[in-house]
C-alpha positions in Angstrom: -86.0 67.5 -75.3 -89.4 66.5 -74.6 -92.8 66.5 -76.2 -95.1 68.7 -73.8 -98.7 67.1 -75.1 -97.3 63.7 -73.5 -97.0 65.5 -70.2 -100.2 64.8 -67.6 -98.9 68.4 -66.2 -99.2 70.2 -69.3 -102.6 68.5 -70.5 -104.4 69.2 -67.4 -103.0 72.6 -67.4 -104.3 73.1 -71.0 -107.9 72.1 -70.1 -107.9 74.6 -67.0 -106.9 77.2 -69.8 -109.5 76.2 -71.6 -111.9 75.9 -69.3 -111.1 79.8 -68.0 -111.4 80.9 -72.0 -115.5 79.6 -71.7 -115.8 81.3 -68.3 -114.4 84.2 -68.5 -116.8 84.9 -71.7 -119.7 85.6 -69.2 -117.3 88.4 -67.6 -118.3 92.3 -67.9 -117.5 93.6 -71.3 -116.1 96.2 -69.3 -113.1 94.1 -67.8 -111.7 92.8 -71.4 -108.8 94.7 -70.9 -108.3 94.0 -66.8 -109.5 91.0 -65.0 -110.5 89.0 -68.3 -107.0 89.6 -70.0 -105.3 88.6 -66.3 -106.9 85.4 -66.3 -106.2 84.6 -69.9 -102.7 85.6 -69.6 -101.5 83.6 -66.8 -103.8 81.1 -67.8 -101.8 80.7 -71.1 -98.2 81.4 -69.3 -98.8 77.6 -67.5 -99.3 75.5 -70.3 -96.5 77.8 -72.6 -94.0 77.7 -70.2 -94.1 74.0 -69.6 -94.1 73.8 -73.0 -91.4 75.8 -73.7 -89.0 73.9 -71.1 -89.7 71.4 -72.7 -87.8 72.3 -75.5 -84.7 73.5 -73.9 -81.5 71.5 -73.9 -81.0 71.0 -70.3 -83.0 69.6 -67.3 -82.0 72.9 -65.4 -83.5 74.9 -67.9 -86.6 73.0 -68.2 -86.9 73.2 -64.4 -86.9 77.0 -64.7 -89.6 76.9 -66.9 -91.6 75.0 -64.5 -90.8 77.1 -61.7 -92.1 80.1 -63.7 -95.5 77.5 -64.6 -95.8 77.3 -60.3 -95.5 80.8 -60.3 -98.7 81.3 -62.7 -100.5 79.1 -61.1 -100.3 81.3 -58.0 -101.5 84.0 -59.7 -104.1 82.5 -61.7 -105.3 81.3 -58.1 -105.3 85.0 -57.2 -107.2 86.2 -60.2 -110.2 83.1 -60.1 -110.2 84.4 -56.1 -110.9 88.1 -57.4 -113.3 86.6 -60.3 -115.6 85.4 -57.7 -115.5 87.5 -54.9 -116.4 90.6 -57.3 -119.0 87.7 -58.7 -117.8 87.1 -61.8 -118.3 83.2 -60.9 -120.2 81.6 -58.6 -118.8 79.4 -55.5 -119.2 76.2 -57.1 -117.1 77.5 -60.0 -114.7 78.8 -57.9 -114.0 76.1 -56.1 -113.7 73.9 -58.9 -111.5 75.8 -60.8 -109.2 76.4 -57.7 -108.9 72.8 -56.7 -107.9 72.1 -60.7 -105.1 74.7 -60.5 -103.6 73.6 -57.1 -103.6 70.1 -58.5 -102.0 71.1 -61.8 -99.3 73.3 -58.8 -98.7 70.4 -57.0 -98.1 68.3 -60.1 -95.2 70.9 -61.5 -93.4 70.8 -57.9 -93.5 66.5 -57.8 -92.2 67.3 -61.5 -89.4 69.2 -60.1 -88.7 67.6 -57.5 -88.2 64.4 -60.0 -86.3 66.7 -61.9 -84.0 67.3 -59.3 -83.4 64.1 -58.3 -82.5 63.2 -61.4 -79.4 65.7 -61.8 
């Protein structure tokens, strides 16, 4: 078992989380319940997930939970990509956050690739 908040993967993925809460204030009142509630659910599902694998028993298990983390990352990607081309955020923005959550992406795979190695 390990403590997620010691985990450079998990801390950057919280501040993108946060980061998308602040932004995704400024979006339509009229998408609360679509693109604003996408973004804050697989924002959330990166950071909880490598959370929770971090407390399972097993390095297999915590890889799964990683996996699923690269998998919202994807999607989060997707969503920030919709955000600004139906100009919800500006190009700057977009950019920024998109270069944050391929980093935090390419952090989990080194992590499971580690991970791997290890078993």
């Amino acid at each position: 078992m390990k403590d997620f908040k010691e985990l450079k993967v998990w801390q950057k993925a919280h501040e993108v989380t946060l980061s998308l809460y602040k932004i995704s204030e400024s979006f339509p009142k009229e998408e609360a319940f679509g693109l604003t509630s996408q973004i804050k659910r697989a924002a959330v599902s990166v950071p909880a997930n490598i959370a929770e694998g971090c407390g399972k028993d097993s390095s297999a298990e915590l890889a799964r939970f990683m996996q699923i983390s690269a998998g919202s990352t994807s999607e989060l990607e997707y969503h920030v990509l919709l955000a600004h081309d139906l100009g919800f955020i500006d190009s700057k923005t977009h950019q920024e956050l998109s270069s944050r959550i391929i980093e935090v992406r390419k952090m989990l795979y080194a992590f499971l690739k580690k991970l791997k190695s290890e078993s």
